[in-house]
C-alpha positions in Angstrom: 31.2 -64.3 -38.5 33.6 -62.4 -36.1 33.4 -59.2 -38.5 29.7 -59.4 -38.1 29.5 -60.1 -34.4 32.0 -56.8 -34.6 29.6 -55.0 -36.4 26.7 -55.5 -35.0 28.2 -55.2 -31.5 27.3 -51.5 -31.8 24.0 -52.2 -32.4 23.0 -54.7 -29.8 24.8 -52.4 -27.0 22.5 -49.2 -27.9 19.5 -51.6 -28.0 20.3 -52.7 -24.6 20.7 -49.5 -23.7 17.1 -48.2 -25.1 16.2 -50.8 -22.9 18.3 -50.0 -19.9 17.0 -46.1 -20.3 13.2 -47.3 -20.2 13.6 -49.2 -17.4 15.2 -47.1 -15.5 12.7 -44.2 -16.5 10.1 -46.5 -15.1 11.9 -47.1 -11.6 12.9 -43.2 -11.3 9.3 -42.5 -11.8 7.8 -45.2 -9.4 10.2 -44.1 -7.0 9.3 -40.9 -7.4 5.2 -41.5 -7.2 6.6 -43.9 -4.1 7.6 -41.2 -2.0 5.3 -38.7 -2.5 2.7 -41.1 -1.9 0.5 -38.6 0.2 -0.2 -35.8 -3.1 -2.6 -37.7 -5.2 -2.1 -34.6 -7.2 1.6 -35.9 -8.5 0.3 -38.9 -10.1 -2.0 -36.9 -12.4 1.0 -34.4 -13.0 3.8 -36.4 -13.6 2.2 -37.6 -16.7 3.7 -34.6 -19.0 7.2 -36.0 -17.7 7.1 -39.1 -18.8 8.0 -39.2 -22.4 11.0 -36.7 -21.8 12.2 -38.6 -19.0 12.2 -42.1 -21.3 13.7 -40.0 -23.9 16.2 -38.8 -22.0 17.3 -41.8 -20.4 17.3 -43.7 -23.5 19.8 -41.3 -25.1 22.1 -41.0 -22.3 22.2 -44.6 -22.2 22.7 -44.4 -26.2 25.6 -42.4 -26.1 27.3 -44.1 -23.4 26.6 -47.3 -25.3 28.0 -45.7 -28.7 30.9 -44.5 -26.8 32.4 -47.7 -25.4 31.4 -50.2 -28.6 31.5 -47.9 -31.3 35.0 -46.5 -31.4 35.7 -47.3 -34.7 32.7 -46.7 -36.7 32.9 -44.0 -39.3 29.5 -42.5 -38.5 30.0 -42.7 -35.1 30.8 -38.7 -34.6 28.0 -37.6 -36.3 25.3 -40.3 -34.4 26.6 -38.9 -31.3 26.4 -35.4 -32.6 23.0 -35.6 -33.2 22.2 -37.7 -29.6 23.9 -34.7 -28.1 21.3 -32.2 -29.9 18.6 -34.6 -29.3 19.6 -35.0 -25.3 19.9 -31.2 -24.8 15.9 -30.7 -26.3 15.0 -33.6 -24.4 16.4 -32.5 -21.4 14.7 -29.0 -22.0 11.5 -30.7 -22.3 12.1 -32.3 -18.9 12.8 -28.9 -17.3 10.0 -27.7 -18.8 7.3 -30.9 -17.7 8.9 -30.3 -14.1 8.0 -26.7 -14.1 4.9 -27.2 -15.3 4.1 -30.5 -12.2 5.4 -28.0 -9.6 3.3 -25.4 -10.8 0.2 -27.4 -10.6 1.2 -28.8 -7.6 1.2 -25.8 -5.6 -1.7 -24.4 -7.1 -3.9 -27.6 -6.4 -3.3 -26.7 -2.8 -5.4 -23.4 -3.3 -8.6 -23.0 -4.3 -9.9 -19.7 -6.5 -13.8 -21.2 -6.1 -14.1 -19.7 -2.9 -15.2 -16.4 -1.4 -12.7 -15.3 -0.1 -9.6 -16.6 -2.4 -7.5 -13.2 -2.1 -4.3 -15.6 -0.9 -4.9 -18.3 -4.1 -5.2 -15.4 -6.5 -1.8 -13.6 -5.6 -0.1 -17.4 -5.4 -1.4 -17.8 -8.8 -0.5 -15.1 -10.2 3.0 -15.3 -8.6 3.8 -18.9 -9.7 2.7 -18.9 -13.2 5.0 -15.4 -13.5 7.5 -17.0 -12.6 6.9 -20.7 -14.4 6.9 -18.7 -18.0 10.1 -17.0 -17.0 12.0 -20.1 -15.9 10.6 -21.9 -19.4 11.6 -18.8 -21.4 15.0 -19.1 -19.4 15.3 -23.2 -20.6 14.2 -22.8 -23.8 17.0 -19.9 -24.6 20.0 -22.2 -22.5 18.6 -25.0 -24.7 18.9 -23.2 -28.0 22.3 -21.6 -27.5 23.8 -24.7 -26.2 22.6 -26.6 -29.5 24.7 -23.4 -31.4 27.7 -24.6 -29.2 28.0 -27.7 -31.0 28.3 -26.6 -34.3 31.7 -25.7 -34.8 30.8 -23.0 -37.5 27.5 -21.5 -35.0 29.7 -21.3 -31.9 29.8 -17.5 -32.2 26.3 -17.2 -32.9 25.4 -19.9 -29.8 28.0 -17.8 -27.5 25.8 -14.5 -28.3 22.8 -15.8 -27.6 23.7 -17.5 -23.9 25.7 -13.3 -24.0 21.6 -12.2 -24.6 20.5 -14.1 -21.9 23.2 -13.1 -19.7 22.1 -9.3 -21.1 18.7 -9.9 -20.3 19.6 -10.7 -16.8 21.2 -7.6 -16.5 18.3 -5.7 -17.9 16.2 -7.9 -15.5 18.3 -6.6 -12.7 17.8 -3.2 -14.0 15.0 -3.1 -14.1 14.4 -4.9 -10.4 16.4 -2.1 -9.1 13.1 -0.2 -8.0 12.2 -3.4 -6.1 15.6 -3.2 -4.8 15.3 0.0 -3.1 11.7 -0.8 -2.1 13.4 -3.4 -0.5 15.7 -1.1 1.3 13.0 0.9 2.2 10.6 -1.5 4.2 13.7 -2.5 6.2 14.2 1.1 6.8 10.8 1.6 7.9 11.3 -1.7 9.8 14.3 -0.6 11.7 12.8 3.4 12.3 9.4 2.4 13.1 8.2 5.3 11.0 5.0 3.6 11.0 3.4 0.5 12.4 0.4 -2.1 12.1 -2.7 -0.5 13.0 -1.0 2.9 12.9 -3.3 5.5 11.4 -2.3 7.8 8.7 -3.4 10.0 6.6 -1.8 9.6 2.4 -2.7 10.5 -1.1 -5.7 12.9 1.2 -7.3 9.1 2.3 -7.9 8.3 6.0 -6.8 4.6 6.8 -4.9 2.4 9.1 -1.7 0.5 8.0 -3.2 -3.2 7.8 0.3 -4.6 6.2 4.0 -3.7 6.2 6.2 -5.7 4.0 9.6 -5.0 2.4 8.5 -3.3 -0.6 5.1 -2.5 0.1 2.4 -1.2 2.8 -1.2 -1.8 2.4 -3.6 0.9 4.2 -6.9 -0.3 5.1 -9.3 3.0 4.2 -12.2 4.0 6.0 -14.5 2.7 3.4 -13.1 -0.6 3.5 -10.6 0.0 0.0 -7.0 -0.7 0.3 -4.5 1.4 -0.9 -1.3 0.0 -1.9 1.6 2.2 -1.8 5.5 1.2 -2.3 7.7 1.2 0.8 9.2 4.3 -0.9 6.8 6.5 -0.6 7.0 6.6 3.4 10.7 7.3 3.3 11.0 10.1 0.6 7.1 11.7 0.9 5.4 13.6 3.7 2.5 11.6 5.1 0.2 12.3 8.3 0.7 10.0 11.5 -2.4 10.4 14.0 -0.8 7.4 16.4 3.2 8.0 16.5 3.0 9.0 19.7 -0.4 8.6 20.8 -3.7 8.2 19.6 -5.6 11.2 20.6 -6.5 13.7 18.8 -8.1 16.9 18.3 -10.5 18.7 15.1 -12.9 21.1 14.4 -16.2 22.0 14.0 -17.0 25.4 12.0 -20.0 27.4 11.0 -20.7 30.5 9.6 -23.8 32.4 11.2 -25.0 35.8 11.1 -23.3 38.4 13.4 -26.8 38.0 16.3 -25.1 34.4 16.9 -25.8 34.1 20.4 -22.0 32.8 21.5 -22.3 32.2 25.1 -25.7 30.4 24.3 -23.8 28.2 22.0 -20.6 27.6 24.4 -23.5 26.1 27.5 -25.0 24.1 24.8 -21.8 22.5 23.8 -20.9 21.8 27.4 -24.3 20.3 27.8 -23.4 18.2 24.9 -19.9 17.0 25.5 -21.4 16.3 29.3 -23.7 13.7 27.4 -21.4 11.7 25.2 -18.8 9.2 26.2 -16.8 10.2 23.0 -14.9 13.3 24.5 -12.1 12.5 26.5 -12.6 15.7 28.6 -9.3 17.4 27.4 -10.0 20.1 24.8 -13.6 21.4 24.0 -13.9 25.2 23.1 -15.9 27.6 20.8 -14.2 30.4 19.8 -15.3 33.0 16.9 -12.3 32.8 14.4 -13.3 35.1 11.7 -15.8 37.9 10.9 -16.2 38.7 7.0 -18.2 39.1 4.2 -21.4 39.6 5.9 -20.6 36.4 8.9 -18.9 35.3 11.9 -17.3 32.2 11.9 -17.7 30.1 14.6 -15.2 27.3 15.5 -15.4 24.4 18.0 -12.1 22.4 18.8 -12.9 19.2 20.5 -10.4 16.3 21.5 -11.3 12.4 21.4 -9.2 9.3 22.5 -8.7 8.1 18.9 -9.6 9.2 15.5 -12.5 7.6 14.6 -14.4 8.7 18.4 -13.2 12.5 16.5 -15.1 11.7 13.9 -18.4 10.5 15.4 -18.1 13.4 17.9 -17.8 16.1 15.2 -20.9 14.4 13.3 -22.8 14.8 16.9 -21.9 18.2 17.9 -22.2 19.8 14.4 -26.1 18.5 14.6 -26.6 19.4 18.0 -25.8 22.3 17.6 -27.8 23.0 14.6 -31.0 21.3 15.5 -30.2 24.1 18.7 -30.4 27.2 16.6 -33.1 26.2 14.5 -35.3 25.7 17.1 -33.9 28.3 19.7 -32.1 31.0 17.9 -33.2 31.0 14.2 -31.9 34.9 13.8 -28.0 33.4 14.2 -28.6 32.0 11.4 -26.9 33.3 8.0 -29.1 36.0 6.7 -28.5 38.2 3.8 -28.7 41.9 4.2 -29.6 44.5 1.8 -29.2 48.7 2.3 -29.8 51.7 0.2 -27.7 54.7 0.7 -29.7 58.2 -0.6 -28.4 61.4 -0.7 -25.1 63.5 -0.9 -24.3 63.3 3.1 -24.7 59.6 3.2 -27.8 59.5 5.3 -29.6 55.9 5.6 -32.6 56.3 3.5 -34.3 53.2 4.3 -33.0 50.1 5.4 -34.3 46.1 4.1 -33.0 42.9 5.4 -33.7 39.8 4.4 -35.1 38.8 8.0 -36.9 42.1 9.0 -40.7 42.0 9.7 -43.3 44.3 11.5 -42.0 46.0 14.4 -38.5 46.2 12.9 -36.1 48.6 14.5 -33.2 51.0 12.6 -30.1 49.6 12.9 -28.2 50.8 16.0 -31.1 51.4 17.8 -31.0 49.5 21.0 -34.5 47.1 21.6 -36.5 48.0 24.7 -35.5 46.2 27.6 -32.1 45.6 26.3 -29.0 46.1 28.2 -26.2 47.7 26.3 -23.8 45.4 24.6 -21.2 47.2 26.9 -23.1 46.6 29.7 -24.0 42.8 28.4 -20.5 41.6 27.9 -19.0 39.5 30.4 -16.1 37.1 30.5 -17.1 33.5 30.8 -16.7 32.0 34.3 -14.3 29.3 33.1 -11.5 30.7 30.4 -10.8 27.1 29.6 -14.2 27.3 27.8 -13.1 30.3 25.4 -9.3 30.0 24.9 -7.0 27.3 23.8 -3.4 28.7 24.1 -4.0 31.2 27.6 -6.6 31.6 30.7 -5.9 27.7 31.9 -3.0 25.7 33.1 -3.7 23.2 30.2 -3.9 26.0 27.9 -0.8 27.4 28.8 1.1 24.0 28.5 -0.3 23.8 24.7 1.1 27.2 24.3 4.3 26.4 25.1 4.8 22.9 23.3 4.3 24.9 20.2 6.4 28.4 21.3 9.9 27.3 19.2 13.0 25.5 20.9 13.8 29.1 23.2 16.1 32.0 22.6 19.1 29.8 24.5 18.9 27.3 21.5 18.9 29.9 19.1 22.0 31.7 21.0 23.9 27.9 20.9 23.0 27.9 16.9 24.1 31.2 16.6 27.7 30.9 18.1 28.1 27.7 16.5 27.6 29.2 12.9 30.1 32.1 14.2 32.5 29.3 15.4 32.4 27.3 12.0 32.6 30.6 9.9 
């Protein structure tokens, strides 16, 4: 009878502990469910972890059991051998069902059935990136510590946990981009290269900067796209500003008419224009004729606005302005294309043609009656400001001179100081 009871000792201690384990699985998990009593959501999760948390209890309590009552038993090393394997999968499976509850529980907190569910999306996407890594991660720990007990595996357990330690050094390889986008948003943090709201011009898109993180910047483009550029790319590539320093700006208008473009005409209708609109901030507004080739003048028009997107509108306005003004008043300044023949050996002008001549048509250089000379028609323009942006006004001159060079005393100062380090 006492070699029995001895026997069976063993027994009776790892079915108490079976017992013991589910218990105590039950009161871990009621606990649990206790104090997260406000997330309805738990209860429906923690479901997956229940049978690897019994399991696991169970065979902790097993092998503690076997440990203190089974001493002597023969089998005893390889029962607890394969508990050991057993706990480490169970305990895998665990990590696993937890991963999985705290995934769904932070998801459940965001709906993707909405309209606008940009903020859900990018959580999803985030968490469930990194759930499969962190289960890939378990399942490989798991694995290479069941090599680990086999005496005659060891070396083959010991390289895989090796491959996971070399994956996480290809991992942070292959982060090191992230890294120095990293470095770069704090450099663009710490610069103030750019801000929020600032408006730039990249990759030849008008936008404003709408985000800044550290390894990122979204730009919100005119046509309501976002373009998503790393933080690198405003610390190593050139990139246009229009608010570093202040948000007004200046830009152009250009056309190319025919050489009768009536100029002074077209400089009191632009006044008349700019007079009219609220977009011009009454700094720059010119017409000046910047080229004459191939058969046309070009006529250019600098205007300033308080911000880039008054420019804009006030380009759009004066460029049809001014054309609905030579349609209707000056149609002959429009571009016209001329035709001549040349006859004989001296060169003289046998006949003219052109595309806009009609009865009453005079030779060219032939003045029109009641026509003052063009010598005798020029005349400056009472205001120079009107005519030339870098001389003739005190504004003018001031341009000219933020863009003359730093002066010949700087470039004495470099001078010697290249002679003093040579």
């Amino acid at each position: 009878m006492q070699e029995f009871l001895t026997q069976a000792t063993p027994f009776l201690a790892m079915a108490l502990a079976v017992a013991a384990g589910l218990v105590l699985s039950w009161l871990v998990r009621k606990i649990v469910l206790r104090l997260n009593r406000g997330k309805p959501e738990l209860r429906e999760t923690s479901r997956v972890a229940r049978l690897p948390l019994r399991l696991s209890m169970c065979l902790i309590a097993v092998r503690i059991a076997l440990a203190t009552t089974g001493e002597d038993l023969p089998w005893r090393h390889a029962l607890d051998h394969l508990l050991l394997i057993g706990l480490i999968a169970c305990l895998a499976w665990l990590a696993i069902a937890v991963l999985l509850i705290v995934e769904a529980m932070v998801l459940t907190r965001y709906r993707v059935d909405v309209a606008d569910n940009r903020r859900a999306r990018r959580l999803r996407t985030q968490v469930i990136l990194a759930r499969r890594i962190g289960v890939a991660l378990v399942v490989v720990v798991a694995l290479g510590s069941m090599m680990l007990t086999f005496p005659a595996i060891q070396a083959l357990g010991a390289g895989l946990l090796a491959s996971a330690g070399l994956i996480s050094i290809v991992a942070g390889l292959a982060a090191q981009t992230s890294l120095v986008n990293v470095f770069a948003g704090i450099q663009l943090a710490f610069t103030d290269a750019i801000r929020v709201d600032d408006v730039v011009v990249v990759q030849k898109e008008w936008g404003r900067i709408e985000e800044i993180t550290l390894t990122y910047v979204v730009v919100h483009i005119w046509d309501d796209r976002r373009l998503i550029l790393p933080s690198t790319y405003f610390t190593t590539t050139p990139f246009e500003n229009w608010t570093r320093r202040q948000s007004e700006v200046m830009g152009t208008v250009e056309f190319d008419l025919d050489w009768r473009a009536p100029v002074e005409a077209m400089r009191a209708e632009l006044k008349k224009v700019l007079a009219d609109t609220p977009l011009w901030d009454k700094r720059v507004g010119i017409l000046q004729i910047t080229d004459a080739t191939a058969g046309f003048v070009r006529v250019r028009i600098l205007v300033s606005a308080a911000d880039s997107a008054s420019l804009f509108d006030l380009r759009c306005l004066i460029r049809e302005e001014l054309v609905l003004f030579l349609q209707q008043d000056h149609p002959t300044a429009l571009p016209h294309v001329r035709l001549e023949s040349l006859a004989g050996a001296s060169g003289a002008i046998a006949g003219t043609a052109t595309s806009d001549a009609g009865p009453g048509s005079q030779r060219p250089g032939t003045p029109r009656p009641g026509k003052e000379p063009a010598a005798a028609a020029h005349h400056r323009h009472p205001d120079p400001h009107d005519s030339q942006l870098f001389t003739g006004s005190i504004e003018a001159i001031q341009r000219s001179k933020a863009f003359s060079g730093p002066g010949e005393e700087v470039f004495e100062d470099r001078d010697n100081a290249i002679a003093s380090q040579n």
